[in-house]
N, C-alpha and C positions, 0 to 999 in steps of 0.2 A: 208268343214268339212274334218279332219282328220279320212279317212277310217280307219285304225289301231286303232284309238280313238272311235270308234264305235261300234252300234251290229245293226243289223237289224231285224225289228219288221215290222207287217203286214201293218205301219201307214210310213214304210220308216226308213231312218238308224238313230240312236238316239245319242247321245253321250252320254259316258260310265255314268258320274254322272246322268244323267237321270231315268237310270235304276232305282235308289233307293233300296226298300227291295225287294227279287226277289224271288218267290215259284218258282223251277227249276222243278218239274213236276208234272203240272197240265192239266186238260182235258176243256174244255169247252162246246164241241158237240163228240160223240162218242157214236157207234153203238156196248152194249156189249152183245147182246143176242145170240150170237153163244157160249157166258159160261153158258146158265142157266142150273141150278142144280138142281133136284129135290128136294124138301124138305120128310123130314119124311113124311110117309104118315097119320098120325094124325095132321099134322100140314098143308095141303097141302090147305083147304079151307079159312085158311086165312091169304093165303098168295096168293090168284090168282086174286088181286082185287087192285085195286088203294092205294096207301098209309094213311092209317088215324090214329089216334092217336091212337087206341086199338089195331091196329095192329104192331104201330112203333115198338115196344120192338122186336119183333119177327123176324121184317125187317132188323133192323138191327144184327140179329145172323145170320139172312139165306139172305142177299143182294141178291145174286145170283137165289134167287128161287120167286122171283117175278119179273113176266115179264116186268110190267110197271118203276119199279125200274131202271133196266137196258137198259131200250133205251133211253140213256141220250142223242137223237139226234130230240126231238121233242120240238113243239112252248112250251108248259109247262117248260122242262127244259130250253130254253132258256131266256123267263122270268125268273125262279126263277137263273139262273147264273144272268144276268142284275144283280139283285138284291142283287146277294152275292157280286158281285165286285165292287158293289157301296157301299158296308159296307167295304170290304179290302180297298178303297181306304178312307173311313173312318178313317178305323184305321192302318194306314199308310203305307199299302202297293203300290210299285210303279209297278211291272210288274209280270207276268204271266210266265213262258216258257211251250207252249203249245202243248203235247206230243201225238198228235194225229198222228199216219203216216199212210199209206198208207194199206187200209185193213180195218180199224179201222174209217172209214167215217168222214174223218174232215170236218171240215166245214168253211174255210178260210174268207169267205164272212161274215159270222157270226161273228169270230175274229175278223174284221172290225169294223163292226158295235158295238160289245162290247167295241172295245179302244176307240172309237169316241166317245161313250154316257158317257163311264165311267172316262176316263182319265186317267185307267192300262194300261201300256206297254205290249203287246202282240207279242211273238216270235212264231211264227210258224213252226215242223220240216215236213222234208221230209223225207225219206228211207220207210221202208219197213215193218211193223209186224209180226205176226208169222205164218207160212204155214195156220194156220185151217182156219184163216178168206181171206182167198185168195179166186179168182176166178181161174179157170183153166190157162187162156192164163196169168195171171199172174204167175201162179205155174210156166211157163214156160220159163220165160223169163231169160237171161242170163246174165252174168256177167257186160257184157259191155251195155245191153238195162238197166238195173238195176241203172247201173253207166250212163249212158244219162240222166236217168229220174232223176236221185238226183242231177248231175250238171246243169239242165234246169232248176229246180227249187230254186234252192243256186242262181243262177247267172242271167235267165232272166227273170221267174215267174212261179207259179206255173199254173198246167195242167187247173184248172176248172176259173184260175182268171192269165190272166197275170199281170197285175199290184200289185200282190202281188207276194215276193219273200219270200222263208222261209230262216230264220236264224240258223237252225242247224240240223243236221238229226237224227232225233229220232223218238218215239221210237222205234229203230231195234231189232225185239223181235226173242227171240227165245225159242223150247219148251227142252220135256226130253224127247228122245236126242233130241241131233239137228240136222233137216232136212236137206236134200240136200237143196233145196232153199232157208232155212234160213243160211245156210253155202256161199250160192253165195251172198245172199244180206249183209252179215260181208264184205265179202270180197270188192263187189261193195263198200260199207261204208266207208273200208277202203283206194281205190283209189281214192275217191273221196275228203277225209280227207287229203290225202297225197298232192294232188293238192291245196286245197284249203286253207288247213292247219284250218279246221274251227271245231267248238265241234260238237259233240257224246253224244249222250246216250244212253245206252241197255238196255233191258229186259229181265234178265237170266228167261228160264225155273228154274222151283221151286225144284232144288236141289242145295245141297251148292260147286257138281262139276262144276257146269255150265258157274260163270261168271269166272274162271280162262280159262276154254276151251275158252270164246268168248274173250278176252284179247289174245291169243294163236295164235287164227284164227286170229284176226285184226291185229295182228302184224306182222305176217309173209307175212302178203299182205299189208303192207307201210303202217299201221294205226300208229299215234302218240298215246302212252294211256295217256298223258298227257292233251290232251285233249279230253278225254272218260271220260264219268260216270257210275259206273256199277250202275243200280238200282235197289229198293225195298230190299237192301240187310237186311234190319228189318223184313223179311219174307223167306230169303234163309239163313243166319248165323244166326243158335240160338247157334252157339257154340261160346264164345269168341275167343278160342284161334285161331280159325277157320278164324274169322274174320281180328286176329292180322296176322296171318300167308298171307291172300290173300291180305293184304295192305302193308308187306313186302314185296311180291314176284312182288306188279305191282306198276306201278305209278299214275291209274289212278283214279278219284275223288270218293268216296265213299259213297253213298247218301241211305238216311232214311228219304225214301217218303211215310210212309204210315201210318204219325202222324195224331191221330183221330182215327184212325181202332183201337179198341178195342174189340172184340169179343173172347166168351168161344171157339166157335168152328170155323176153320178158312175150308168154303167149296171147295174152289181153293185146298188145299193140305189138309188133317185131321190129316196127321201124324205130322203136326209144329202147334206146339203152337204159335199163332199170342199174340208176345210181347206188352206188354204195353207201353202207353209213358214214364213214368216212367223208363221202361226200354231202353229205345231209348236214353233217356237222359243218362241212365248208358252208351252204349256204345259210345256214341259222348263223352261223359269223359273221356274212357279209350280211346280213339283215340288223344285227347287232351293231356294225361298223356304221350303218347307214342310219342308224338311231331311231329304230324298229324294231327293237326285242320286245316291247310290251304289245307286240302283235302277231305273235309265232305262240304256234301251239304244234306239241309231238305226239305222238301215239305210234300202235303197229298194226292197227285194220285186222287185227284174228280173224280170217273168217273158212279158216280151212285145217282139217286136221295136222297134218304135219307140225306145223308150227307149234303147236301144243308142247309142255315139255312130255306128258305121257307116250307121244309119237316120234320122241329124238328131236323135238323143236327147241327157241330159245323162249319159247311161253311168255305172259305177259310182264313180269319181270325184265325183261329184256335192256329196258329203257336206264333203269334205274341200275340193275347189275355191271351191265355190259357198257353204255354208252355215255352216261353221265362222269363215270372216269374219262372219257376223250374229250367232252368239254373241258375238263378240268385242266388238262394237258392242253390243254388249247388257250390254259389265257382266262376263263370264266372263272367268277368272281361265286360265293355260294350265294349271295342276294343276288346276280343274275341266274342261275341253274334254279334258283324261288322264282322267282318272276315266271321262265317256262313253266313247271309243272307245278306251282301253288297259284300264282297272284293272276296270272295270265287266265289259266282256267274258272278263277272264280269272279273273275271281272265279265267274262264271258257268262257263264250259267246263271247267275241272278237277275232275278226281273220281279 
């Protein structure tokens, strides 16, 4: 097999039509209870309990304030993913890129075992996430232990499974500001990327200064942003022009991962209104209009029960069931709605 002709997935390296439709960030096992949020305190007893149908409505406005919701790393969630990815691969999704890194408790062995049962392609990243969820002697480690641990895992397997290797290093998160650590792991990122020449993806902290600083930092330390994705930018640019201006100023892929989150009150930041799909699609138009679609990438960020369809969610399907009819209503072409979820993802994962 032609390695350039490839990506590599936790099942070994695939060739590129393989891929098929591709969700570029999604979760499958991840540990997110170092975000719970308190809920109002009139609302806090029912929302301290397993998820059930009198309480979904409420679950999903406050995700974050229900403990069980958020530790998307137990037998329960892993049944009900089984199950969602056996409805994507239903309704014709072919792979996953799985944005668990380092802090954020992946679960590589797991990713296995789901491509095996389900027959979704599954990418695994390596790097780094954002200082809170660190352990100490990680907090500490340096530029170049940083950059061993992301090219051990690119090249000969990762830490908990050697016979899995990850295919791109994400998610590299960072908060507001950004930390010293999270500044050495950009830059690890980016030596790593510069050797390898292989994709990226980031997690700005939730201000709309953020993902130009991390394109700033990665570049000055040998990063390509051509092969970078800033993400969740559908929850840091509510401003258009804002958004036109940070995909002027950089090259790299510009993705709206957090199709399905519809919520009045958005807990992670209160000051942003968390956009509708509706409006996601407005701005994937005006990126289209500005003659930028071959740099927009979609997904739905899974990383919390609800959302699952076993939980009353719209599950990873979502994209494809649900939203790709509104592009189509909208004016897109089927060689544009390819471009987003085949040409655009596979342009990106090969190296």
């Amino acid at each position: 097999m032609n390695v350039t002709e490839s990506v590599q997935t936790v099942l070994g390296r695939i060739r590129l039509p393989e891929l098929g439709r591709v969700l570029t960030h999604e979760h499958v096992a991840v540990d997110f209870t170092a975000f719970y949020t308190a809920p109002p305190n009139r609302l806090t007893r029912f929302l301290n309990d397993q998820i059930k149908l009198h309480t979904l409505g409420l679950v999903k406005q406050y995700p974050y304030s229900n403990m069980y919701n958020i530790k998307f790393n137990d037998v329960e969630t892993a049944y009900a993913v089984l199950e969602d990815l056996r409805l994507l691969r239903y309704f014709g999704g072919g792979t996953i890129v799985e944005n668990s890194s380092h802090g954020l408790k992946r679960d590589v062995l797991l990713m296995k075992t789901l491509s095996e049962k389900t027959g979704i392609n599954i990418i695994a990243g390596t790097g780094f996430y954002v200082a809170k969820v660190q352990n100490a002697s990680t907090l500490n480690l340096s530029i170049e232990n940083m950059y061993n641990v992301i090219m051990k895992e690119m090249t000969e397997g990762c830490e908990e499974c050697s016979l899995i290797k990850t295919g791109f290093i994400g998610e590299v998160g960072t908060s507001l500001p950004i930390e010293d650590f999270e500044r050495r792991s950009i830059q690890a990122t980016a030596a790593a990327q510069a050797q390898l020449r292989c994709p990226v993806s980031f997690h700005p902290g939730r201000d709309s200064s953020l993902p130009a600083e991390i394109i700033r930092i990665y570049e000055e330390a040998g990063g390509d942003s051509r092969k970078a994705v800033m993400s969740h930018l559908d929850r840091t640019f509510t401003d258009k022009e804002a958004l036109l201006e940070f995909a002027d100023d950089t090259r790299c892929y510009c993705q709206f991962d957090l199709f399905g989150t519809e919520c009045s009150f958005y807990q992670l930041n209160p000051l942003v209104d968390m956009l509708s799909d509706a409006q996601r699609v407005d701005y994937v138009q005006i990126l289209r209009d500005e003659g930028k679609l071959e740099r927009v990438l979609m997904s739905h960020d899974i990383h919390t029960k609800h959302r699952l369809v076993n939980y009353g969610g719209h599950g990873y399907a979502h994209l494809f069931n649900n939203v790709l009819p509104k592009f189509r209503m909208r004016g897109f072409s089927e060689e544009e709605i390819e471009t987003l979820i085949v040409t655009n993802p596979k342009e990106w994962l090969f190296f």
